[in-house]
C-alpha positions in Angstrom: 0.0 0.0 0.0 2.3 2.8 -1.0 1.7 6.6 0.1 1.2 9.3 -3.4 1.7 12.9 -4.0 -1.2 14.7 -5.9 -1.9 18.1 -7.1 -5.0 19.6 -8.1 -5.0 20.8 -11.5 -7.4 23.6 -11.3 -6.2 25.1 -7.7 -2.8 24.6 -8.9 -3.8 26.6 -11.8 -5.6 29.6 -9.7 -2.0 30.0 -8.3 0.0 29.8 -11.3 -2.4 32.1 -12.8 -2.6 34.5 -10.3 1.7 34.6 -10.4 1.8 35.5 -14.1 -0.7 38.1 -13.9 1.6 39.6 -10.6 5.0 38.9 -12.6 3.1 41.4 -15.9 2.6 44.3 -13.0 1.7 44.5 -10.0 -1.0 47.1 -8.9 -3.3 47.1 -5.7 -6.2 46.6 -8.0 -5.2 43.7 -9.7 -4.2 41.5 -6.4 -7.5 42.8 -5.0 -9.1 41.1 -7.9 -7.0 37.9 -8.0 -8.0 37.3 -4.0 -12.3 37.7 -5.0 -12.1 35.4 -8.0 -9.9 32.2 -6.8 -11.7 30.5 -4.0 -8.7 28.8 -2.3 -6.5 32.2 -2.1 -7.2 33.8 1.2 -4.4 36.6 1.0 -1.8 37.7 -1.1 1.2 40.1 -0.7 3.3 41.4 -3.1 6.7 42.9 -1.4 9.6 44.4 -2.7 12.8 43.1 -1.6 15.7 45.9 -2.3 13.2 49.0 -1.5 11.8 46.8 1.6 8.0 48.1 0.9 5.0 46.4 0.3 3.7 47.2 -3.2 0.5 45.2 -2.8 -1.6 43.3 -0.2 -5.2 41.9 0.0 -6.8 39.9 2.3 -7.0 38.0 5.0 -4.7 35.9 6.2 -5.7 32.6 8.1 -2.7 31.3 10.8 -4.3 27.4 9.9 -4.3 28.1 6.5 -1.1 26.9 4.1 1.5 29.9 3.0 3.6 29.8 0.0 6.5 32.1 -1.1 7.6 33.2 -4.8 10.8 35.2 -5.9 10.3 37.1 -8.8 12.3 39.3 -11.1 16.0 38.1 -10.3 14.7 37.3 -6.3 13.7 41.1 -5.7 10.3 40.9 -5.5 8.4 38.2 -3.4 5.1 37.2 -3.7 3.5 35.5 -0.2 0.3 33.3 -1.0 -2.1 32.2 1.9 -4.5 29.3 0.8 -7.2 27.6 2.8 -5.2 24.7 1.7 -2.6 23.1 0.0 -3.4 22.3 -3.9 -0.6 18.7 -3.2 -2.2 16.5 -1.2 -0.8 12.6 -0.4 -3.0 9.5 -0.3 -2.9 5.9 0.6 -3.7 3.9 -2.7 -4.8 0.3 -1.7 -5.9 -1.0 -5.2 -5.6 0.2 -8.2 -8.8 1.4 -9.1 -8.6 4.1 -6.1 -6.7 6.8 -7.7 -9.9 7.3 -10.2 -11.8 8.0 -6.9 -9.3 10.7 -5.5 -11.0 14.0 -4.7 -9.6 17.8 -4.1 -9.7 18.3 -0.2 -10.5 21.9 -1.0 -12.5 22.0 -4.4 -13.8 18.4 -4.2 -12.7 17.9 -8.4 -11.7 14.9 -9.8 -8.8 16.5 -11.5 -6.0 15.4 -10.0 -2.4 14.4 -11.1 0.3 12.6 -9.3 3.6 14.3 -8.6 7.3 13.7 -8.2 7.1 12.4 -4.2 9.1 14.2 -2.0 9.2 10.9 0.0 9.2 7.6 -1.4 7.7 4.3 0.0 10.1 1.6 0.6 9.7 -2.3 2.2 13.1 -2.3 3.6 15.1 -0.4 5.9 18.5 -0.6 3.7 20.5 2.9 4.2 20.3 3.8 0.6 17.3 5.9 -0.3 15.1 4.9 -2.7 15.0 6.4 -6.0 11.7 8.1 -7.5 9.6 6.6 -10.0 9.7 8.9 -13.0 7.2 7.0 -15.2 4.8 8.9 -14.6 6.6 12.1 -15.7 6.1 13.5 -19.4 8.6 12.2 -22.0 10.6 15.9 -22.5 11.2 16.5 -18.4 11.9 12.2 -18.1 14.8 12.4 -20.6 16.6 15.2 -18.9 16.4 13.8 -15.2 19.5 12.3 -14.3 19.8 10.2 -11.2 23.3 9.5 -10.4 24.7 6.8 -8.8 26.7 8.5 -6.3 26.0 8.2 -2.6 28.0 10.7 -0.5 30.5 9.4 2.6 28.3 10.4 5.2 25.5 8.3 3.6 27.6 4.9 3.0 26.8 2.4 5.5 29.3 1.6 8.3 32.0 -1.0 7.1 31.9 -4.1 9.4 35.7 -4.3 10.9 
């Protein structure tokens, strides 16, 4: 029964969208606007780095809710999202057939994808860590992952004296 990433295509989507129209220009107005029409933002705050001021801000942010940071233009300008929750989301797959039955926590679509894990599921407890599946990835990003071989001296097992 191994543990999945997945990603909600369309709340995904509110925040990539919302990020492109920021990274155009940034005005009070149009943060204002990307808060009312995406459902799962709850704040956002646009801050400039080298002049330390905040260029933008709306909304309300939620200490339970999930916060995600964005650099912009060469790292100067950061963008702070607060969503009522996190568009990746990890489930337990017993059979097959249950990843046509996975749901958004937030939205409650069926659109789902699954990710790159940022754990991996493993039957033994062998010191080398497992490697990701990448299967599941699209042809152009599978063929230029590389996954050496290499496991740094701190990771090696213990030699037996």
């Amino acid at each position: 029964m191994p543990l999945y990433e997945y990603e909600c295509i369309p709340c995904r989507k509110n925040v990539e969208d919302s990020l492109n129209a920021i990274q155009k220009g940034v005005t009070k107005k149009l943060v204002s606007e990307l808060v009312k029409k995406h459902d799962n933002i709850n704040h956002i705050g646009v801050l400039d780095l080298e002049a330390e001021e905040v260029l933008a801000e709306h909304g309300k942010r939620d200490r339970d809710a999930v916060d995600l940071n964005y650099y912009l233009h060469d790292g100067t300008t950061l963008v702070l999202f607060n969503l009522k929750k996190n568009f990746r989301f990890s489930e337990l797959i017993y059979e097959p057939g249950d990843e046509k039955k996975l749901k958004c926590p937030l939205c409650g679509t069926k659109k789902v994808e699954k990710v790159v894990s940022s754990f991996a599921f493993t039957s033994d407890l062998s010191t080398n860590m497992p490697k990701p599946d990448l299967g599941n990835l699209p042809p152009s990003v599978r063929d230029r992952t590389f996954l050496g071989e290499y496991i740094e001296e701190k990771d090696r097992p213990k030699k037996n004296r």
